[in-house]
Structures are given as structure tokens and as C-alpha cells.
N, CA, C and O of each residue as an XYZ file, in Angstrom:
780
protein
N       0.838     -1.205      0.000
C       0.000      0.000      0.000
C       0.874      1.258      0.000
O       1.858      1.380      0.731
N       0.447      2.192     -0.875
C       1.300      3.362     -0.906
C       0.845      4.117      0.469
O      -0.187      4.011      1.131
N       2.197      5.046      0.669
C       2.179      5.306      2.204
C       2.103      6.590      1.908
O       2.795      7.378      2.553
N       1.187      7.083      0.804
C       1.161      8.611      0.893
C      -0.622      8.513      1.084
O      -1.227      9.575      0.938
N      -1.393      7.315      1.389
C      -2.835      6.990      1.331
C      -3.622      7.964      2.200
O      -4.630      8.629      1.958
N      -2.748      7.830      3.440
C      -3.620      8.625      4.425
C      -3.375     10.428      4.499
O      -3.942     11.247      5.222
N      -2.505     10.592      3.646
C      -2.690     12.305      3.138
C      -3.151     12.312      1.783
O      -2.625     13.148      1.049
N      -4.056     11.531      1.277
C      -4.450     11.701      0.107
C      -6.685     11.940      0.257
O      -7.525     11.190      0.753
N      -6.751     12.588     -0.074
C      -8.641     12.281     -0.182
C      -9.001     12.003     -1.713
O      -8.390     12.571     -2.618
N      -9.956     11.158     -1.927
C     -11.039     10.592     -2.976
C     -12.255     11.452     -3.432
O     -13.015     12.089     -2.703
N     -12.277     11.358     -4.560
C     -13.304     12.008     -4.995
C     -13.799     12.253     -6.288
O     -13.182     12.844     -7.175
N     -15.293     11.631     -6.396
C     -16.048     11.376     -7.626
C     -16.278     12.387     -8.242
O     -16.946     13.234     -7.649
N     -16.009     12.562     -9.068
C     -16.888     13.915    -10.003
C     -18.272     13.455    -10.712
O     -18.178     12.922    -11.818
N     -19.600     13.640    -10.109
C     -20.596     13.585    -10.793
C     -21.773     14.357    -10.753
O     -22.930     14.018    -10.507
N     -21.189     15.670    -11.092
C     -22.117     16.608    -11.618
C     -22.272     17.165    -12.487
O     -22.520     18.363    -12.626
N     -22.074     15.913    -13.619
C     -22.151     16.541    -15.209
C     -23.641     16.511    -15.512
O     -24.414     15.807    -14.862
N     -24.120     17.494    -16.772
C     -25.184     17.094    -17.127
C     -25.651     16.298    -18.114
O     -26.808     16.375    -18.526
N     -24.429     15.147    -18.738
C     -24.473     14.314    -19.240
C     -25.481     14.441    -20.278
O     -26.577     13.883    -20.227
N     -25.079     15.198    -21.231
C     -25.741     15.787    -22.202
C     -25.816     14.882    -23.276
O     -26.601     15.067    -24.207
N     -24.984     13.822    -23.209
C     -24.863     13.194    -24.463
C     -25.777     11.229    -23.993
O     -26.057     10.401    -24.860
N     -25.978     11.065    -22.698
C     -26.410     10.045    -22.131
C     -28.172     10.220    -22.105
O     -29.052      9.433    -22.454
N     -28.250     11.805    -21.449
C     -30.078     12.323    -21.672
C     -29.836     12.011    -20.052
O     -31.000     11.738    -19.761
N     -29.322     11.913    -19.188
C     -29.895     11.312    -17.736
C     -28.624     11.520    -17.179
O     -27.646     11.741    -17.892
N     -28.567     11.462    -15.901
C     -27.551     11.125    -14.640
C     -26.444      9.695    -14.921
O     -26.782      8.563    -14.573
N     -25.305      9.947    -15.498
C     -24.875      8.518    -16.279
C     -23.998      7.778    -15.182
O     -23.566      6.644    -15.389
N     -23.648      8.773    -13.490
C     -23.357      8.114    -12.391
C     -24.498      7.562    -11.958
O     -24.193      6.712    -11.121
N     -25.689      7.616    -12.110
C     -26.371      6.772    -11.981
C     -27.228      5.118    -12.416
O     -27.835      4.241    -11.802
N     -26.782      5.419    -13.933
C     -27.377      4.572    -15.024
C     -27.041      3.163    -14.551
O     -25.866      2.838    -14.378
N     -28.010      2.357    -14.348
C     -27.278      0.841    -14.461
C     -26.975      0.261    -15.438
O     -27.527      0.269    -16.539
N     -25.445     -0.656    -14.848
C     -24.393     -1.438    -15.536
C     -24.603     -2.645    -15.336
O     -24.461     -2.641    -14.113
N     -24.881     -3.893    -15.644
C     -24.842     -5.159    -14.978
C     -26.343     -5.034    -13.715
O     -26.663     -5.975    -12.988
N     -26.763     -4.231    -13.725
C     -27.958     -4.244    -12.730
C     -27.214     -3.135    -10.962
O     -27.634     -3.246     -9.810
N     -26.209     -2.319    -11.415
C     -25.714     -1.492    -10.539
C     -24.835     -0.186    -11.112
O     -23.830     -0.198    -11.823
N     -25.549      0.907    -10.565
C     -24.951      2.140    -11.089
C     -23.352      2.196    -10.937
O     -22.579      1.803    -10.063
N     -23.199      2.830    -12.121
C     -22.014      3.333    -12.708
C     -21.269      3.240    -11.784
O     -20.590      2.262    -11.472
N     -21.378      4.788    -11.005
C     -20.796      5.379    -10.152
C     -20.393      4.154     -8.870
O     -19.339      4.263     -8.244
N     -21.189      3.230     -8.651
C     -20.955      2.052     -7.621
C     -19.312      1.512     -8.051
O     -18.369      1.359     -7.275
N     -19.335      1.308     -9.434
C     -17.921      0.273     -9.652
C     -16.944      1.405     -9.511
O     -15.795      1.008     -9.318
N     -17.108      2.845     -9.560
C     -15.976      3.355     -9.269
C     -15.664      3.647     -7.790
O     -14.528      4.065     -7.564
N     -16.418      3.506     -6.853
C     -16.996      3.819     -5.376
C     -16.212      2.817     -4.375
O     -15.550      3.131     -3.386
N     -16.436      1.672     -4.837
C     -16.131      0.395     -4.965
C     -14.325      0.197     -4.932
O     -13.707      0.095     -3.872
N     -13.870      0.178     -5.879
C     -12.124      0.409     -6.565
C     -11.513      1.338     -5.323
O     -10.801      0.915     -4.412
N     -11.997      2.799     -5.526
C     -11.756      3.430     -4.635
C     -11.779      3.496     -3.258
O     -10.886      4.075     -2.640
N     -12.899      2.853     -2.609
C     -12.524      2.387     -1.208
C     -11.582      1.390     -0.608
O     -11.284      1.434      0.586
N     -11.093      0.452     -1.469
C     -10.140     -0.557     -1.761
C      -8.876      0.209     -1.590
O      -7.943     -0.583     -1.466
N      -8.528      1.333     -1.542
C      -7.367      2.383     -1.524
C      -7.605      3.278     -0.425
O      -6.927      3.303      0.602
N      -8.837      4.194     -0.740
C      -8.410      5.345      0.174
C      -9.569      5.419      1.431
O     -10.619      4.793      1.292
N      -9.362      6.074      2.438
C     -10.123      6.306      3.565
C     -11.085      6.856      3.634
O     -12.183      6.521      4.080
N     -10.567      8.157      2.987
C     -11.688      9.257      2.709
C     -12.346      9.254      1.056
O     -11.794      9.992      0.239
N     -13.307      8.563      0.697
C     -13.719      9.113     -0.481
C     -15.429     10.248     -0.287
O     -16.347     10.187      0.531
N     -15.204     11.040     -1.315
C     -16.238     11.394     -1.339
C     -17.321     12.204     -2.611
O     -16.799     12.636     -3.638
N     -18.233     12.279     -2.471
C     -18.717     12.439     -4.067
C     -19.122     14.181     -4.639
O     -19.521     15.007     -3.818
N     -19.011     14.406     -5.572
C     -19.157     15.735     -5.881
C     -20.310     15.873     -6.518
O     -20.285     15.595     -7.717
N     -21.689     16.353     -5.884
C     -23.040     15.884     -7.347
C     -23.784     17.053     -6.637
O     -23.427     17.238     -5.474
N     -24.695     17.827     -7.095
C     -25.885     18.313     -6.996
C     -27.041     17.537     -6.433
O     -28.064     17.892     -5.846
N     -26.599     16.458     -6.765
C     -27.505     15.655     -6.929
C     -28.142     14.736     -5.888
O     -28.385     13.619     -6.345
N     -28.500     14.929     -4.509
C     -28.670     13.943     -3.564
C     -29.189     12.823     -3.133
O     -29.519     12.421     -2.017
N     -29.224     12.170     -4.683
C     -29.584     10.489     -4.785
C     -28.460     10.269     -4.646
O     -28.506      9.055     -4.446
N     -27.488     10.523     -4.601
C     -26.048     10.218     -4.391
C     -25.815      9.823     -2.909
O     -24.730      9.310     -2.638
N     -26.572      9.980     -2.091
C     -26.258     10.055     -0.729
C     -26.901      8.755     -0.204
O     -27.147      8.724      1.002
N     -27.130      7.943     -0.771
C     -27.373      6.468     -0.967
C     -26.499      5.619     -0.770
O     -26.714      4.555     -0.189
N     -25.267      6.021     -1.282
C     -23.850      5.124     -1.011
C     -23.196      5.289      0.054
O     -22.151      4.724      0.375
N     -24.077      6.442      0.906
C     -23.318      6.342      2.233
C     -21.891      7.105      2.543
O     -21.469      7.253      3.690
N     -21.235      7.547      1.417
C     -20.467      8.634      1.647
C     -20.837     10.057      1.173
O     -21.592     10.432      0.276
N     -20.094     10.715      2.031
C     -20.496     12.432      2.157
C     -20.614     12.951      0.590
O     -19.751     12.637     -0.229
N     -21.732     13.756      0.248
C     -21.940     14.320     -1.084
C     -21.540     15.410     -0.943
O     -21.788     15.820      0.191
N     -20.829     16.376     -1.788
C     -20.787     17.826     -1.609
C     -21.249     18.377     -2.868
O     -21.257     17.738     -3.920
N     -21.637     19.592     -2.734
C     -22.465     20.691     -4.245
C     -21.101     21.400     -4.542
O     -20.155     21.730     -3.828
N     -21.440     21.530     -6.195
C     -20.381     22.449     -6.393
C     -20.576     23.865     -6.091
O     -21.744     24.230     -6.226
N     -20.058     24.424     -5.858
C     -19.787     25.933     -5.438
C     -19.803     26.721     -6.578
O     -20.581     27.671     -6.487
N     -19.092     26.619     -7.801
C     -19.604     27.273     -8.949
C     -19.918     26.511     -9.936
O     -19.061     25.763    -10.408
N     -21.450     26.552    -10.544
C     -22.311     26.384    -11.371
C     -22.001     26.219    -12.624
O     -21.160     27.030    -13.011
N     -22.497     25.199    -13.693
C     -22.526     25.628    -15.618
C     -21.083     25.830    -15.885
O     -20.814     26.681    -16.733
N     -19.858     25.040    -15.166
C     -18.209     25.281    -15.460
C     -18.061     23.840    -16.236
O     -17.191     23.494    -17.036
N     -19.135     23.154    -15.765
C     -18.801     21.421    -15.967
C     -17.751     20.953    -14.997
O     -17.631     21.713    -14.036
N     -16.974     19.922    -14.993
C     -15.465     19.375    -14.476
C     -15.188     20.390    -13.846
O     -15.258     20.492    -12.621
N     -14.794     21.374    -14.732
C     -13.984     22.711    -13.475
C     -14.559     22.391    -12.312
O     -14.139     21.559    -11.508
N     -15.699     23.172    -12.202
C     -16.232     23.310    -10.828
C     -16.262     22.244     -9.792
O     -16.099     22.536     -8.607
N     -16.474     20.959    -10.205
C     -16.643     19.572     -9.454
C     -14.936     19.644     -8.970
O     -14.771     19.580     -7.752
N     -14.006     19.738     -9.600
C     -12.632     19.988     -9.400
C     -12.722     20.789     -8.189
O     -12.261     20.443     -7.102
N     -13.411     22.007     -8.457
C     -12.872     23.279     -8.016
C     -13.451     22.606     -6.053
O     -12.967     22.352     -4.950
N     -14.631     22.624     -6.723
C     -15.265     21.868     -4.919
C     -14.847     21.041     -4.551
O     -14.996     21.005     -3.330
N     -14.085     19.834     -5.110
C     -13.103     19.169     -4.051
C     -12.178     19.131     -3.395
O     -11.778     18.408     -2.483
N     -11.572     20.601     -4.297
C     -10.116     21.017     -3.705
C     -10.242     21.771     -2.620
O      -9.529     21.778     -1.617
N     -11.539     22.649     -2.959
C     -12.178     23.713     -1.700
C     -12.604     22.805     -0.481
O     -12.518     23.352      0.618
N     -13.046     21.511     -0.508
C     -13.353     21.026      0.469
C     -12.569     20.011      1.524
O     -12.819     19.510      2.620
N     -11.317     19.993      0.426
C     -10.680     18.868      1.098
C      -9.183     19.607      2.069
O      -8.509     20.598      1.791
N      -9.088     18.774      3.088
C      -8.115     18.905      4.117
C      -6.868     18.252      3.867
O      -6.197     18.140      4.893
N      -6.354     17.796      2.860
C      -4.710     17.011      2.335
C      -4.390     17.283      1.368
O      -5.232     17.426      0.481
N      -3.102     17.465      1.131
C      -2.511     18.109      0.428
C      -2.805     17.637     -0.803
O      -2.919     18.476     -1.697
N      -2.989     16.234     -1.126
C      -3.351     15.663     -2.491
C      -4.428     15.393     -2.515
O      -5.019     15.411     -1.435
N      -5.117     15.051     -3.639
C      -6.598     14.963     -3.794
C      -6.723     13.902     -5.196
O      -6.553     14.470     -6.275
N      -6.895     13.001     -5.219
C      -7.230     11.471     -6.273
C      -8.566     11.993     -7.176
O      -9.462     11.307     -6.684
N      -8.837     12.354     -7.629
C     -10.230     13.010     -8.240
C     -10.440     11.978    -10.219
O      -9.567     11.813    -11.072
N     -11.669     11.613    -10.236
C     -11.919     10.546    -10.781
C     -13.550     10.988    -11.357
O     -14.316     11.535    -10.564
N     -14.014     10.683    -12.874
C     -15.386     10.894    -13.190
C     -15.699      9.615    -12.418
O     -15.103      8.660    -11.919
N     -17.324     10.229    -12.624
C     -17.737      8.711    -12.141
C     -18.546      8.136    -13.112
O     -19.709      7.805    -12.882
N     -17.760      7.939    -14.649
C     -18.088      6.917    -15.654
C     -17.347      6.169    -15.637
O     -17.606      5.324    -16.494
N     -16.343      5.922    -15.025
C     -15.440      4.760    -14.956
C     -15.616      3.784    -14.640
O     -14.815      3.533    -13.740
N     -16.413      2.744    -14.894
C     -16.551      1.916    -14.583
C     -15.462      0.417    -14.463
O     -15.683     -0.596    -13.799
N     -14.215      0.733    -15.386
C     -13.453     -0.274    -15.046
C     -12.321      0.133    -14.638
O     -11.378     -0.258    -15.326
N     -12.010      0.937    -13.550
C     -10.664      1.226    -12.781
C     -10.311      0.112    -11.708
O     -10.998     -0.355    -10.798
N      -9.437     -0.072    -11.981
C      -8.796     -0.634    -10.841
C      -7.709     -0.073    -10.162
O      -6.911      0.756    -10.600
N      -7.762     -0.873     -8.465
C      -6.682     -0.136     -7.606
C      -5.214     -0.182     -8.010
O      -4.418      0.537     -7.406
N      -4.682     -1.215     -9.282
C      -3.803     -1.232     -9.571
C      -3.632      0.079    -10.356
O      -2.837      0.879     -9.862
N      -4.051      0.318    -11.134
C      -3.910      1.493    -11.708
C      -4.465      2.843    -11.420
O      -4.738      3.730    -12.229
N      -4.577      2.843    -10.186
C      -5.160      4.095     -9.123
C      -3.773      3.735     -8.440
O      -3.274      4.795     -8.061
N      -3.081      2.824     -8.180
C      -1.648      2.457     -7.373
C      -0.461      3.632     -8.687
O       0.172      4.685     -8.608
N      -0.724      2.706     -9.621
C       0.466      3.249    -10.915
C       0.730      5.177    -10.735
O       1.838      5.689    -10.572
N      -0.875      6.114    -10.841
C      -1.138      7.217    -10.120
C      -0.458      7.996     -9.049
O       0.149      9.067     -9.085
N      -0.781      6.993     -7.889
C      -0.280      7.637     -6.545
C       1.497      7.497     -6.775
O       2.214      8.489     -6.903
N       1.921      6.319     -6.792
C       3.319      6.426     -7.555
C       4.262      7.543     -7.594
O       5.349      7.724     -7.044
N       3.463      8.329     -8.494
C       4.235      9.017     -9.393
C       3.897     10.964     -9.036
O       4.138     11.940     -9.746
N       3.220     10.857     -7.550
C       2.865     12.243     -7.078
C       3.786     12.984     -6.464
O       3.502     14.085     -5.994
N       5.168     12.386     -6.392
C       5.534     13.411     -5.874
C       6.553     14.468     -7.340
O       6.837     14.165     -8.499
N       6.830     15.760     -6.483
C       7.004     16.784     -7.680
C       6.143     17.298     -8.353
O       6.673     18.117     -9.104
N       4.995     17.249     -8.495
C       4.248     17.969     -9.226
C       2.851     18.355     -8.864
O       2.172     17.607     -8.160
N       2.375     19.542     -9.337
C       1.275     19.767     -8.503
C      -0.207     18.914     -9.490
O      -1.365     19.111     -9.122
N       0.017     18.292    -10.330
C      -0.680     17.459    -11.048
C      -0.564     16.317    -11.564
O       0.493     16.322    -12.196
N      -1.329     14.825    -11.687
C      -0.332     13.893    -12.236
C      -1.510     13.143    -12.543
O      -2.498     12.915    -11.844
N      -1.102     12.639    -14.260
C      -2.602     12.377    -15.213
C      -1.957     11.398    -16.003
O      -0.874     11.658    -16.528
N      -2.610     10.091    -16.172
C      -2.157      9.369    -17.375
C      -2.150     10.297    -18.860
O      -2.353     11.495    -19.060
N      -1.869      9.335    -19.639
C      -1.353      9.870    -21.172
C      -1.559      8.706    -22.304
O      -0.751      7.923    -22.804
N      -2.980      8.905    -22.513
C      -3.054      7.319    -23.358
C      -3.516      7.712    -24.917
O      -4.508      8.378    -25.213
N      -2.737      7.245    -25.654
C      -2.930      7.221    -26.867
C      -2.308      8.375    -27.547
O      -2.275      8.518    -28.769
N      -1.864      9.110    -26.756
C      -1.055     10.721    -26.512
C      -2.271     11.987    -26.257
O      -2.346     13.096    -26.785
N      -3.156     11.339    -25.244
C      -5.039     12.083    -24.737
C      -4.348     12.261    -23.419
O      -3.950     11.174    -23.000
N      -4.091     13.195    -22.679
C      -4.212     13.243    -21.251
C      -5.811     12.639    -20.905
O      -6.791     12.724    -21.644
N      -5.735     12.005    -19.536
C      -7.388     11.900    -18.992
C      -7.328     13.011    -17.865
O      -6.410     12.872    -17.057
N      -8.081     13.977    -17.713
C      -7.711     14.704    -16.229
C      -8.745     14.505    -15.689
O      -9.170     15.500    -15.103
N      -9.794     13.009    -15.580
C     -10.736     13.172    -14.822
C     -10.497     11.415    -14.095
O     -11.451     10.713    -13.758
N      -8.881     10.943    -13.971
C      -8.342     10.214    -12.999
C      -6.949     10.927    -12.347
O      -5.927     11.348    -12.890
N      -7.093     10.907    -11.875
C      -5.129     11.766    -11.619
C      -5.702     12.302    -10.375
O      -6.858     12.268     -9.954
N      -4.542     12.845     -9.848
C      -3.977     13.660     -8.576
C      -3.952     15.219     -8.930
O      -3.522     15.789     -9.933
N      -4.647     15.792     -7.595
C      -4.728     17.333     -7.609
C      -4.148     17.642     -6.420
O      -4.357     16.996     -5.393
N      -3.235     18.851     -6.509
C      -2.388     19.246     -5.428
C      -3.669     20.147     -4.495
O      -4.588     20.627     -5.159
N      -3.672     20.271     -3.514
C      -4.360     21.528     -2.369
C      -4.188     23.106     -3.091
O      -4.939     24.002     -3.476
N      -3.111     22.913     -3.037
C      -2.066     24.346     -3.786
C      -2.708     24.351     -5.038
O      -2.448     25.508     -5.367
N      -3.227     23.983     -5.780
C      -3.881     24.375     -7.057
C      -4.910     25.280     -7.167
O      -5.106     26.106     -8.059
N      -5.797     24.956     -5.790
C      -7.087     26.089     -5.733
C      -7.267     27.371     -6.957
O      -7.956     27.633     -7.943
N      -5.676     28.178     -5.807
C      -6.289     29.606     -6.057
C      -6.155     29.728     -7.661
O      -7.108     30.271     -8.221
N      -5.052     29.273     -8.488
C      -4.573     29.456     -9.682
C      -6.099     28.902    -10.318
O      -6.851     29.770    -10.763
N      -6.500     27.601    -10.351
C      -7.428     27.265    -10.491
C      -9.067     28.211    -11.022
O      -9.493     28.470    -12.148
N      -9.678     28.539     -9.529
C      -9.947     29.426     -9.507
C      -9.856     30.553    -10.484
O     -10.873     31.003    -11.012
N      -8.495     31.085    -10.774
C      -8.356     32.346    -11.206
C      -8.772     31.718    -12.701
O      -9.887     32.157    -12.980
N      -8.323     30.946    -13.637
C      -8.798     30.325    -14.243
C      -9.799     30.028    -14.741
O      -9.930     30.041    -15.965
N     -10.889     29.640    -13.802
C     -12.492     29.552    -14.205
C     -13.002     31.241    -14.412
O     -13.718     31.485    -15.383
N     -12.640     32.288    -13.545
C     -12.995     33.440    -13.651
C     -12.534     33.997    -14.827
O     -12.857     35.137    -15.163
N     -11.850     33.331    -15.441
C     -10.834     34.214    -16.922
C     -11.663     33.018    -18.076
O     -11.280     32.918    -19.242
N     -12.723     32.250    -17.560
C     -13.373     31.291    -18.641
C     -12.686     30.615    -18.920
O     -13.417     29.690    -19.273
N     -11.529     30.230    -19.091
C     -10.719     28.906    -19.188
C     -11.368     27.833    -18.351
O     -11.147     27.862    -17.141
N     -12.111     26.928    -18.828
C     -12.809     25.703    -18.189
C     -12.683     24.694    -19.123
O     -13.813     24.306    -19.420
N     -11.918     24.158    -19.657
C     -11.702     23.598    -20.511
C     -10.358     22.471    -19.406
O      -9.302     22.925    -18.964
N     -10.799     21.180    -19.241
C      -9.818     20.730    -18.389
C      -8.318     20.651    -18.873
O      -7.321     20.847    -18.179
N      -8.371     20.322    -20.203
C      -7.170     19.901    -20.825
C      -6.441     21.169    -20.925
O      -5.224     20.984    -20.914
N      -6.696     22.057    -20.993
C      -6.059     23.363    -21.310
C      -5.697     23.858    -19.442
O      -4.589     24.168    -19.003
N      -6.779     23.802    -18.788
C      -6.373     23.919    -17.339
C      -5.305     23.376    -16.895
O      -4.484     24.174    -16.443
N      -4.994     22.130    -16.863
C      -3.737     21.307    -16.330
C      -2.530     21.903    -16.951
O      -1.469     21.727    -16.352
N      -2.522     22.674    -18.209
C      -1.095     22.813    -18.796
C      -0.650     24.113    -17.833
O       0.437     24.677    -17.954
N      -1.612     24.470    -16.915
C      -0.863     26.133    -16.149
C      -0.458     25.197    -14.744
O      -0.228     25.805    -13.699
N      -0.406     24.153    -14.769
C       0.347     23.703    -13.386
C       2.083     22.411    -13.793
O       2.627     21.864    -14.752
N       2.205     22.522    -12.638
C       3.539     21.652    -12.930
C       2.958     20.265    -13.199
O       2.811     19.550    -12.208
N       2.655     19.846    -14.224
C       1.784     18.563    -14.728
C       3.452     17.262    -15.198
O       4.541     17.329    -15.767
N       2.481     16.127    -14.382
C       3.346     14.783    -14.751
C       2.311     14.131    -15.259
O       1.173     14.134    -14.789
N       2.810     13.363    -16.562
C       2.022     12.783    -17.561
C       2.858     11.421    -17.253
O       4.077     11.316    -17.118
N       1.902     10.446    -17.183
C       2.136      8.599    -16.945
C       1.661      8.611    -18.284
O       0.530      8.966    -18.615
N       3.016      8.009    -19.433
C       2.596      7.073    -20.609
C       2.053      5.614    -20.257
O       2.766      4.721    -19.799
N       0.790      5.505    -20.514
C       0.307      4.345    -20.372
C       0.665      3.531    -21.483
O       1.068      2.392    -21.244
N       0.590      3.904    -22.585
C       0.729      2.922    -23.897
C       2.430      2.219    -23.897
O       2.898      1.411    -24.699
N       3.074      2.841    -22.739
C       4.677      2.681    -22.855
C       4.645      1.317    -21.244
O       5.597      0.939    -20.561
N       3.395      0.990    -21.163
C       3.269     -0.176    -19.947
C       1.972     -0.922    -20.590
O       0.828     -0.471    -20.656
N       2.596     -2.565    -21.187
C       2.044     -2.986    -22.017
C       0.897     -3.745    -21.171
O      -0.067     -4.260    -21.738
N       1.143     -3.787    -19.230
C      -0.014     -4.305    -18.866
C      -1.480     -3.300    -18.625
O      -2.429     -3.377    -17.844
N      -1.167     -2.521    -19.530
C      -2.830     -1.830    -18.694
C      -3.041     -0.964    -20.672
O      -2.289     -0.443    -21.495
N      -4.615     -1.318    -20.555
C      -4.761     -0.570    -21.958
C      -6.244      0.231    -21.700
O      -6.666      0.637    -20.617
N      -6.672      0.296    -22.568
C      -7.922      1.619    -23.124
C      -8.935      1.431    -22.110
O      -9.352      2.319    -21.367
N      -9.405     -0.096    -22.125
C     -10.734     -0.113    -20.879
C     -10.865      0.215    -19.771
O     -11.816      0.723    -19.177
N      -9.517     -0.190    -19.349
C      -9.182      0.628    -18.031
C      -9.698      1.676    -17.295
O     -10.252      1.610    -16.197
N      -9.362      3.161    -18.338
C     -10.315      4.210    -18.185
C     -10.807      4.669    -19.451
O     -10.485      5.744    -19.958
N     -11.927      3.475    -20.163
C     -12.966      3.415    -20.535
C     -14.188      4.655    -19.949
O     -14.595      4.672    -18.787
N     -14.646      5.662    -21.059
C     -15.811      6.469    -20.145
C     -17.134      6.311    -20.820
O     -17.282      6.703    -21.977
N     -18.244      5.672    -20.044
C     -19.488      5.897    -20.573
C     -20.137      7.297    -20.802
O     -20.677      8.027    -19.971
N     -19.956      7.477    -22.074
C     -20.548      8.267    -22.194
C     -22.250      8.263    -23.129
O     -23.172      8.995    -22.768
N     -22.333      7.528    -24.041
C     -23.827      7.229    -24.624
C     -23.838      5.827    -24.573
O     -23.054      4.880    -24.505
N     -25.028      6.067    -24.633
C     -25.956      4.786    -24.761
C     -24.940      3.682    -25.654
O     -24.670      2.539    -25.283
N     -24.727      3.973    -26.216
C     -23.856      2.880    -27.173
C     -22.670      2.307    -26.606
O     -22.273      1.184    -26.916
N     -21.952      3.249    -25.571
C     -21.256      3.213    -24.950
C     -21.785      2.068    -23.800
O     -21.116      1.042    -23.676
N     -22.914      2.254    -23.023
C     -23.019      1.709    -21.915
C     -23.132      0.068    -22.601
O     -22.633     -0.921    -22.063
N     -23.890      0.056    -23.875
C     -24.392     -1.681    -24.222
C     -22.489     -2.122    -24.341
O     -22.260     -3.112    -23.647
N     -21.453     -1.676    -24.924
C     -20.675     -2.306    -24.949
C     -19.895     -2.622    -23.706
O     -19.410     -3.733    -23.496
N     -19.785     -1.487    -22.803
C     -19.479     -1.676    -21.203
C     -20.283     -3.097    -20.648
O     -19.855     -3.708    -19.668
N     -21.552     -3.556    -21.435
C     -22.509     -4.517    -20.643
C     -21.152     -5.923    -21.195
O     -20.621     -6.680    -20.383
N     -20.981     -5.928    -22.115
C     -20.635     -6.902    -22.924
C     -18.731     -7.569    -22.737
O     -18.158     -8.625    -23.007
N     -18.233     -5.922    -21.991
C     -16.831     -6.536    -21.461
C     -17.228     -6.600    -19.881
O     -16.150     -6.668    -19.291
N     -18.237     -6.609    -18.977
C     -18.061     -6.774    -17.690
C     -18.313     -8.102    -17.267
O     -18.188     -8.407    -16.081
């Protein structure tokens, strides 16, 4: 177990409006159990503190703490922005909650590789994902300043911090499904078909 666990906090991002699903897609059932469960799941297997970021308080079903985002219509930003605002450790594990096939091994590969930088995101296919990776505390305010200048765009956000990129395609045990994201309907029938 990595020994940076207990200064690290968890946290779902699911307060998209999943525009492209029509519905709540941390909610949608997979196999006969929401989304958001298999990532809930992985993640408690690691960390102490997880907790979920939604508007939404059907969320509060799983029994860990829900929080609202603080600023509105940013998408990701904001779910970002409220976990960093809410959390007490210096690092922060922050994760959509369409993921349905993460594992702690590769939530392990992640923690790894946090120290030095105030950000740290796989790199697959040469795509950053910035909705698995590590967020520094220290990111807030820059952050912040950021959403107020309309920059909400995640991929473009991460390039104003000291960002470490994990080549995944350069570690031949872990590939695409991994962090696989449901995003439509078409998406979820094939998620039915590798679980």
C-alpha cells in the first residue's frame, strides 16, 4: 500500500449534465448497478476518505459524504474546483464517475508518481485523462483564477500547473478499458458486454 494513502482524499466527479447520455450517467445501471458504484467500490479498496461531488442527492445512498459544487454551468472545473475547496490534504485522487473499469492497480500506478508535481494524469494514446489523476491543495487559487478568466476547458487547465504525464501505452499491462468512459448509450451496451 502506498504510504502517501492517508494524506491523500477521494473524490467522484458527478455533476455533469451528461448531455450526451439524456440522464444522470453516475447513476445509469451497468450489470444491474450504477455506474458510479464500480468506481466507489475500486476506490474504497485504496483510500479512507472518499467522497462524491453531485448536486444531486440520490447520491447520498452510497453512504459517503456528497458535496455541491460551489460554482455552477463550469462542468469538471467546478466539481474539481469543490473538491479542492473542500478537502483537508494536500493531495486529492479526483476521478469521473463513468469509470466503470478502474482498478486499484492502476489508481496504485497514479499515486506512484505524485511526488514533484502539482498534477499527475495518465497519457493514453497521446489524450491526457484529467478526470483520474492527482490534484495538489495548492492548485485552488490558480485554479480558480482560471475559471474566472473562462478557461474551463480541463485539458487546457492542467497545462498552467507543474503537470506529470504517466505514458500508459509505454506499460504494455494496462490498456484503453481501463479508463474506458461511458458516455452514450452505445457506450453503456458495450461496457454490458466486457463486464
Amino acid at each position: 500500500m502506498n504510504k502517501l494513502i492517508n494524506h491523500i482524499n477521494a473524490y467522484i466527479l458527478a455533476g455533469g449534465n451528461s448531455s450526451r447520455m439524456g440522464t444522470d450517467k453516475g447513476m445509469m445501471l451497468l450489470n444491474g448497478k450504477p455506474i458510479v458504484q464500480y468506481v466507489l467500490e475500486q476506490l474504497q479498496l485504496t483510500f479512507k476518505n472518499v467522497s462524491i461531488v453531485s448536486n444531486n442527492p440520490e447520491y447520498e445512498m452510497f453512504g459517503v459524504e456528497v458535496i455541491p459544487d460551489i460554482i455552477t454551468g463550469v462542468g469538471p472545473a467546478g466539481g474539481v474546483f469543490a473538491a479542492l475547496n473542500h478537502s483537508d490534504k494536500a493531495y486529492n485522487f479526483i476521478v469521473g464517475c463513468d469509470m466503470p473499469f478502474i482498478t486499484t492497480s492502476i489508481i496504485d500506478l497514479v499515486l506512484n508518481e505524485v511526488a514533484n508535481a502539482d498534477i499527475v494524469l495518465p497519457l493514453i494514446s497521446g489524450r491526457l485523462e484529467p478526470l483520474f489523476g492527482i490534484y495538489s491543495k495548492s492548485c485552488i487559487q490558480i485554479w480558480h483564477g482560471l475559471i474566472n478568466q473562462k478557461i474551463i476547458k480541463l485539458q487546457d487547465m492542467v497545462s498552467y500547473f507543474n503537470l506529470k504525464k504517466i505514458d500508459l501505452d509505454r506499460l504494455g499491462q494496462y490498456n484503453d478499458i481501463f479508463l474506458t468512459n461511458i458516455n452514450t448509450r452505445a457506450d453503456l451496451e458495450k461496457a454490458i458486454n466486457i463486464l
